[in-house]
NUROTI-440334 format. One record per residue (C-alpha): residue in one letter; x, y, z. Coordinates in steps of 0.02 Angstrom, whole numbers, plus 50000, padded with zeros to 5 digits. Example, Ala and Ser with C-alpha at 12.3 -4.5 7.8 and 13.67 -1.06 7.14 Angstrom:
A506154977550390 S506844994750357 
END
This chain:
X469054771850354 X468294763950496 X467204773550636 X468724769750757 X470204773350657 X469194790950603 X468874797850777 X470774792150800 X471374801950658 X470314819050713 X471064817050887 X472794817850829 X472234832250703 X471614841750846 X473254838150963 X474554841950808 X473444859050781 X473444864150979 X475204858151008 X475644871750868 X475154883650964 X476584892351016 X475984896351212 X475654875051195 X477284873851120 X478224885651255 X477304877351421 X477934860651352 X479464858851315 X479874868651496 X478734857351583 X479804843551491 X481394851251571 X480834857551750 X479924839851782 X481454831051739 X482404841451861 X480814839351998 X480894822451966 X482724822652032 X482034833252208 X480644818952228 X481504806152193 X483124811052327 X482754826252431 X481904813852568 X483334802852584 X484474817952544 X483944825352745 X483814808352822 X485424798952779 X486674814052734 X485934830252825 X485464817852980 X483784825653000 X482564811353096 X481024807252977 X479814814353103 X480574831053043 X480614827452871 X478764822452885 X478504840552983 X479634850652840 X478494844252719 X476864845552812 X477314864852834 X477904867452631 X476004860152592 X475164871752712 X476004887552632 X475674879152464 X473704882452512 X474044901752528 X475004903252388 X474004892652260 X472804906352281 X473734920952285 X474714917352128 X473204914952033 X472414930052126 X473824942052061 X473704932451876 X472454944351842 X473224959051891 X475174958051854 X476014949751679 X475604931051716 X477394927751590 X478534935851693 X477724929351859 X477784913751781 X479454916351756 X480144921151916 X479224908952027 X480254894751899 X481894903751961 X481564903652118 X481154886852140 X482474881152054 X483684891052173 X482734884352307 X483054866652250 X484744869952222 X485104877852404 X484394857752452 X486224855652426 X486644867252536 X485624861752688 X486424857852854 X484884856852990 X483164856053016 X482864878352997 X483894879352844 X483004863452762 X481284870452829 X481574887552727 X482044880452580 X480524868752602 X479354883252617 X480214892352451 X479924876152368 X478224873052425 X477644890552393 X478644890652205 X477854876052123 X476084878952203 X476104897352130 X476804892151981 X475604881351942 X474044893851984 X474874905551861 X475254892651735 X473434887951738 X472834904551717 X473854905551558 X472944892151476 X471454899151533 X471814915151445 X472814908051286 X471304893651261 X469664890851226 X468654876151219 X469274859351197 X470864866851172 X471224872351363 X470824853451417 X471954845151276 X473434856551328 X473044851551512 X473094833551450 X474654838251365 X475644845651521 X475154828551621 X475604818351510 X477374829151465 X477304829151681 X477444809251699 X478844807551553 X479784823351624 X479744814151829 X480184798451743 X481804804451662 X481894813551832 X481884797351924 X482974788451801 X484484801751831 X484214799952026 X484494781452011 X486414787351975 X486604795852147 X485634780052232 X486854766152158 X488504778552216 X487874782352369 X488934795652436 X488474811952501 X489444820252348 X488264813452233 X486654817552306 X487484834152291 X487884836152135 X486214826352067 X485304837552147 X486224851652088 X485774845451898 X483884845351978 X483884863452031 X484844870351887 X483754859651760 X481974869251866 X482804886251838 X483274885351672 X481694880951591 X481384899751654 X482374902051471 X480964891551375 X479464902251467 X479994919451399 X479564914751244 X477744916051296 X476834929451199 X476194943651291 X474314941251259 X474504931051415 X474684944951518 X473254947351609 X473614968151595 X473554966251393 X471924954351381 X471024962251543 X470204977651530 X469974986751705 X468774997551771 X469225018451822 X469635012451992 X470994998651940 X469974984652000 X469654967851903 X468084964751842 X467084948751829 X466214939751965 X467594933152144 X467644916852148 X467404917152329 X465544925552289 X465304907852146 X464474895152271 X464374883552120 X466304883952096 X466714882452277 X465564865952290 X466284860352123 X468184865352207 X467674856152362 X467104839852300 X468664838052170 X469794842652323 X469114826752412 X469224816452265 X471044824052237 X471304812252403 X471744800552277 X473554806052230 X473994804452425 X473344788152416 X474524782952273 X475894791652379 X475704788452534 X474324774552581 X474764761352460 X476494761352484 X475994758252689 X474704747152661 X475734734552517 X477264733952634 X476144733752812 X474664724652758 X475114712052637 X476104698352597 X476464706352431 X478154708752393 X479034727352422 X479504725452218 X477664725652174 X477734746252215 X478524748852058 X477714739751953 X475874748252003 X476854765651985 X477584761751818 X475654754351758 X475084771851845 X476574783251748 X476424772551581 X474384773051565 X474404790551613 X475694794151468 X474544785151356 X472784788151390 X472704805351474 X472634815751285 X471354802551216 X470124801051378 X470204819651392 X469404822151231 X467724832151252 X467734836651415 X467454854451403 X465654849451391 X464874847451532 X463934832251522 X465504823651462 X466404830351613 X465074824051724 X464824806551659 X466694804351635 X466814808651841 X465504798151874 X466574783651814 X468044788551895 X467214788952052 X466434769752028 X468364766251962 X469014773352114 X467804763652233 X468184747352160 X470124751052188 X469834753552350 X468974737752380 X470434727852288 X471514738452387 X470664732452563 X470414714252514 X472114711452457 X472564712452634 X472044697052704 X472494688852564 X473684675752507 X475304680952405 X474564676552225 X473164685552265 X473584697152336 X474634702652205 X473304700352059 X472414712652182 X473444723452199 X473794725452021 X471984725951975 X471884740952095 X473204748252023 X472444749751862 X470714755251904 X471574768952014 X472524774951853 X470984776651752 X470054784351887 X471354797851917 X471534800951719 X469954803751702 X469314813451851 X470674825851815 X469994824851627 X468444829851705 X469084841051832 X469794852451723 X468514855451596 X467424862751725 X468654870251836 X468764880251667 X467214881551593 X466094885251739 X467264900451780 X467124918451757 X468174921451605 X468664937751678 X469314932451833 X470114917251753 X471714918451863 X470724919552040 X469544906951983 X470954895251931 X471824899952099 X470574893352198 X470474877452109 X472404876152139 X472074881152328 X470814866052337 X472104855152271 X473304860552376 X472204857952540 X471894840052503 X473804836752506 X474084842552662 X472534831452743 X472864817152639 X473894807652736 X472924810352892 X471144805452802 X472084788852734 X472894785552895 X471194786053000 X470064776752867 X470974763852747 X472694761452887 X472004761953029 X470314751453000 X470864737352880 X469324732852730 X468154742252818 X469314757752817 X469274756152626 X467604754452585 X467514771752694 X468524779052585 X467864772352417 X466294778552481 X467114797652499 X467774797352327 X466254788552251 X465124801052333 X466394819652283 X466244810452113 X464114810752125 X464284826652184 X465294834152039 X464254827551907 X462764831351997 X463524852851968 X464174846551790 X462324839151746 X461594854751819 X462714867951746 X462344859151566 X460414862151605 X460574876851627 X461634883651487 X460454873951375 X458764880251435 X459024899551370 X459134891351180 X457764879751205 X456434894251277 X457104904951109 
END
């Protein structure tokens, strides 16, 4: 067999083997179902307050600027009480919830009852996620935690998709009734993968794998006391920038600042969903080392840069162009997201305290969470508001988080090297 095809053939060994895992096995197939039914929320909630409720969008754009700042608290604080309470049944609840929450969308009638269920929302899936990382912490090792990362994406973009697809029903009738009722399917589909999750086995409860000290406190280093992790936190939060770009900025700048036509939207976000599908098991092979980490975010951050300069030059440019541009950014964008979050997550778990594996993973969440909520302001005052020179601003703020976080990942690898070398 050929060099290729053999690395090809391990790879899919090593995904059947971790996908048998039944923790793997478990976080899947309910990602599978409560994507689907966020997919739905994303895909209508927006239009769902503007056109039925009547809400203006300058209070849509406030409901969801509030859900992302509680998002920041409770990223933390679910990973923070991972390592105290049973991360399964937290796990568990925060699902329910948020899938009530989603559900009560239907019952929304003004701006105070839409803001509450915004917040629920907001604070579900953000501590959900903290906990959920915290599990694979705990239940992985190795290579392992970053392929079942690689996994969940991947299972994340098909489950949205399929999400998206059932929307489309309520968007071609139209009526108030079925937003309703679509978005019923949507909140009952979030809850119910709550079913799925209690088939988690209790080794990932942090009171079963954690042993505490006489006074009942955790013990392990805070991440808050890691200056390492807080750098490395801070510098993927910037490059995490990205995913409002995709979101927000593009969408602005293609229908703003080009001639390209609207249509061209989804064809860079189905490139973005398919590639991702794809490529994000393969690319994230290895990256719990961390020199692979590092040089992997290294070319994610030259990918990114060079996105952004398609991105800025496709606006002053003619329609063929500008939508070869446009596409060309679209696909260096993809690859530099898969693989800075293939980076990202090898050392957001490898360069943690495996004793406070839920805190440390809550603060990477919290980072995450924080560059949400500024993203649209830090695209909106570089790349939107300045033209070309706006982007190459903010391809130099990606390029440089990137530098940064292989500069830790090169540094961290010297380190754990040196004590073997001296022996």
């Amino acid at each position: 067999m050929d060099p290729v095809g053999l690395e090809g053939s391990v790879a899919g060994v090593r995904l059947a083997t971790t996908f048998s895992d039944p923790v793997l096995r478990a976080l899947t197939v309910a990602t599978l179902v409560a994507t689907t039914g966020r997919g739905i929320s994303l895909t209508l909630v927006v239009l769902y307050l503007t056109l039925v409720v009547g809400l203006p969008p300058a209070q849509v754009a406030l409901l969801f600027t509030i859900g992302a700042a509680v998002a920041v608290g409770a990223s933390y604080l679910g990973g923070r009480l991972a390592d105290r309470w049973s991360a399964r049944r937290m796990l568990v609840a925060s699902m329910v919830v948020t899938g009530v929450a989603l559900l009560c969308y239907v019952l929304v009638t003004g701006f105070w009852s839409a803001l509450a269920v915004t917040v629920v929302v907001g604070a579900g899936i953000a501590w959900s996620g903290s906990v959920r990382a915290a599990i694979i912490a705990r239940a992985f090792s190795g290579p392992a935690r970053v392929t079942s990362r690689a996994v969940l994406r991947m299972v994340t973009n098909i489950g949205i998709s399929l999400g998206a697809g059932l929307a489309a029903v309520a968007l071609a009738v139209g009526s108030p009734l079925a937003y309703r009722v679509v978005l019923a399917v949507g909140g009952v589909a979030y809850a119910a993968c709550a079913l799925l999750l209690t088939r988690l086995p209790s080794t990932v409860d942090a009171a079963r794998v954690v042993e505490r000290s006489a006074d009942g406190t955790v013990p392990g280093r805070s991440p808050w006391r890691d200056p390492r992790y807080l750098a490395f936190t801070a510098l993927a939060s910037v490059f995490a920038i990205q995913f409002g770009l995709a979101e927000v900025g593009v969408p602005l700048w293609l229908a703003h600042d080009t001639v390209a036509p609207e249509f061209l939207l989804s064809v860079m976000l189905i490139t973005n969903t398919v590639l991702v599908i794809v490529l994000q098991v393969p690319l994230s092979r290895g990256t719990h080392d961390f020199r692979r980490a590092g040089a992997v975010t290294a070319v994610s951050g030259v990918l990114m840069a060079v996105a952004c300069v398609l991105y800025g030059a496709s606006g002053g440019a003619a329609l063929a162009a500008a939508v070869v541009l446009l596409l060309a950014a679209a696909v260096a964008h993809a690859f530099a997201e898969i693989l800075s979050q293939a980076g990202a997550w090898g050392l957001s778990f490898e360069l943690a305290d495996p004793d406070r594996a839920g805190a440390y993973q809550g603060v990477y969440s919290m980072g995450f969470s924080v560059a949400s909520l500024v993203a649209p302001l830090v695209i909106t005052v570089t790349a939107l508001d300045h033209g070309l020179a706006g982007w190459l601003v903010l391809g130099g703020l990606f390029l440089a988080s990137a530098v940064g976080v292989t500069a830790i990942a090169f540094a961290a690898s010297t380190a754990t090297r040196r004590p073997a070398a001296i022996s």
